[in-house]
N, C-alpha and C positions, 0 to 999 in steps of 0.2 A: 406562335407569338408574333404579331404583327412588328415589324422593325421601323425605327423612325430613323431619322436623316441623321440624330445625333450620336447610332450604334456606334460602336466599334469594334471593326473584326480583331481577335488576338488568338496570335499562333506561340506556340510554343514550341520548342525541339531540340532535343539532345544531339547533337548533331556529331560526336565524339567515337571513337573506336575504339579507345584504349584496353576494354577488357577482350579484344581478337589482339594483340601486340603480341601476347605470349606462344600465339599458334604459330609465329611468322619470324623467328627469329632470324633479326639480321638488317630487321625494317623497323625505322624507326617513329615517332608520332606524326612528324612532317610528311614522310611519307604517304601515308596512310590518310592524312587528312587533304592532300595535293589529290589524290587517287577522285574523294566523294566530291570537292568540293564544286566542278563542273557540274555537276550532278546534281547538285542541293542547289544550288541558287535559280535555276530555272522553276524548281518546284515551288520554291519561293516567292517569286514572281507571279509566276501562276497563282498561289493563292489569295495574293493581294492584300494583305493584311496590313490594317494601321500600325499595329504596335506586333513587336516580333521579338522574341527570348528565345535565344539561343547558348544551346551547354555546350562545354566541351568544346571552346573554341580557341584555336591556338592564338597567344597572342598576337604575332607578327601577320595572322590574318586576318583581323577585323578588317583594316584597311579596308583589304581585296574583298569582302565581303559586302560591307559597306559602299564602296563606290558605286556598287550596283543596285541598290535603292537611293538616287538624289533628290527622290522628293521625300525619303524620311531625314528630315535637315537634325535630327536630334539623336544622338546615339552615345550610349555609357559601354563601357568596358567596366566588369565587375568583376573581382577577385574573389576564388571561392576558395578558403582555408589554403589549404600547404599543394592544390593541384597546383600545376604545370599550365593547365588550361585555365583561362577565364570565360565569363559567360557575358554577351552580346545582348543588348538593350537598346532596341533601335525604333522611334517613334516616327509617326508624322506630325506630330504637336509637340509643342513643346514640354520638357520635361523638369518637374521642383524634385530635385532629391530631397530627402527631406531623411536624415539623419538621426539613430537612437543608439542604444546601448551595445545592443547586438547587431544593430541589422541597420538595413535603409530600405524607406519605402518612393516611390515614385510616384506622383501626382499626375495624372493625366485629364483632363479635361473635364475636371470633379470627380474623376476616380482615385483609390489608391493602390498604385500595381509593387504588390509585395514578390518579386523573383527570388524563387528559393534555385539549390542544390545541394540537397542533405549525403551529408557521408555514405559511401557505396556498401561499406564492406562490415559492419556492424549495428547491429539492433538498438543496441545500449547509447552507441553516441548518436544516433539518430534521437532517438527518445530523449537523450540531455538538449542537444541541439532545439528539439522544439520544446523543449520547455523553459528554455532563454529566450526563446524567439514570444513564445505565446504574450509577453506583455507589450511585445511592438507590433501585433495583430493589427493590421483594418478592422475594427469595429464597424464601421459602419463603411457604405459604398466603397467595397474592397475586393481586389482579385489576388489569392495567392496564386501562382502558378509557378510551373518547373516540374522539375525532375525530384519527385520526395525520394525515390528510393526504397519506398514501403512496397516488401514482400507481399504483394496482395495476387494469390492465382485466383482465377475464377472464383472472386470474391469472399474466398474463403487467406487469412491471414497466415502467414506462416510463423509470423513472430509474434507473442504476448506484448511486446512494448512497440512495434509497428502498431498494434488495434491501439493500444492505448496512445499513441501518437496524435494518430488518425484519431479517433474521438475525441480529440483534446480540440482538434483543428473545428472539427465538423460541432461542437459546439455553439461557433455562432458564425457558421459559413457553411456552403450546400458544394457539395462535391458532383457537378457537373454532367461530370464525364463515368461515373458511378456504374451506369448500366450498360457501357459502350462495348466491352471487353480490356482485351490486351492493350497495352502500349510500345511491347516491344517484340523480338524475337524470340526470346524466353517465358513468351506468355502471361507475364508479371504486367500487372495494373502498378507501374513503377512513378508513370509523369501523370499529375495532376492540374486543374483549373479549381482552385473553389473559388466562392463569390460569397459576398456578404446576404443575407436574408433579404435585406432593404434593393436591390439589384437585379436588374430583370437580364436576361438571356435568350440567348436562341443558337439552332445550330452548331449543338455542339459538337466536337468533331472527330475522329480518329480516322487519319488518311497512312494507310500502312506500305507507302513505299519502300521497296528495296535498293536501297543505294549501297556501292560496295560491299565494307564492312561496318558500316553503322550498324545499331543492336536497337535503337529507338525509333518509335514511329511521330509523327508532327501530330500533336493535337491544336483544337483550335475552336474557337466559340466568337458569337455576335456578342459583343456587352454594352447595355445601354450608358449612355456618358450624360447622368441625369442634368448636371452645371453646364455643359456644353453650349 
């Protein structure tokens, strides 16, 4: 698919460790995040990305994070349920939050970037989760992406209410990243990219560096900014 001037590259990445904490007792989340985080930002750089979601990020380090992209002038900190961690929302365009029941969606340049993090450790509240969320969908020219957390190995589902999650989403959005494989350590199709139907793409991406003890890999796609 040919790219015009008005794409925009979007990376996503769980960038968090907290399910190795338990192997290492004695060390604590700062630690462990101080350990990756020389690590991740050069990777970061390197990919160049307009718009960047990042999970699992401690708060006192967006800052430190941030300073090192100053041509993305636009950056949210988002609070995901009862974590410890928030999730980093950092643009080169300007950004409309744009406010609903459950959720917020982001405005970027005629897109709407819906940033999820569904519950790690349960089928059940994932599946409630998106079924609060499904009426604050982008309908039209829209990107969820994030960390779903859907058990999905080698395309084959482990959970009954992850498939029915997942087809609830894929509905009236195209799962991107679909054929790519894994997204993390444990072999689990866990982070997602979808896009609205109306919404063209290119290169999409799974780049599987090993940084410390992160368990996610950076995904990433070109998405056309049709209003742009």
């Amino acid at each position: 698919m040919t790219l015009s001037l008005d794409d925009m590259k979007v990376v996503s990445w769980n960038i968090g460790n907290f399910i190795w904490i338990k192997h290492f007792p004695g060390r604590d989340h700062y630690a462990f995040q101080r350990d990756n985080i020389d690590e991740v930002i050069p990777v970061l750089k390197h990919a160049n990305a307009d718009v960047m979601f990042l999970q699992e990020v401690l708060p006192e380090d967006c800052d430190l994070i941030a300073e090192h992209f100053e041509d993305h002038k636009y950056r949210l900190s988002i609070h995901t349920g009862e974590r410890e961690s928030v999730s980093l929302f950092i643009s080169r365009f300007p950004i409309e939050d744009i406010e609903h029941t459950h959720s917020h969606d982001y405005r970027i340049n005629g897109v709407t970037f819906f940033p999820i993090h569904l519950y790690a450790f349960s089928p059940r509240v994932r599946h409630m989760q998106t079924r609060n969320l499904l009426p604050d969908l982008p309908g039209k020219k829209g990107v969820i992406l994030g960390d779903t957390n859907f058990w999905i190995l080698y395309k084959k589902f482990l959970s009954t209410r992850d498939k029915q999650s997942y087809d609830a989403i894929c509905e009236d959005h195209v799962d991107i990243l679909e054929h790519l494989g894994p997204t993390c350590r444990m072999f689990l199709s866990l982070d997602k990219i979808f896009v609205t139907k109306d919404l063209r793409y290119s290169h999409a991406k799974i780049t599987s560096h090993r940084i410390g003890h992160i368990d996610h890999y950076m995904i990433s796609a070109d998405i056309d900014a049709p209003d742009a």
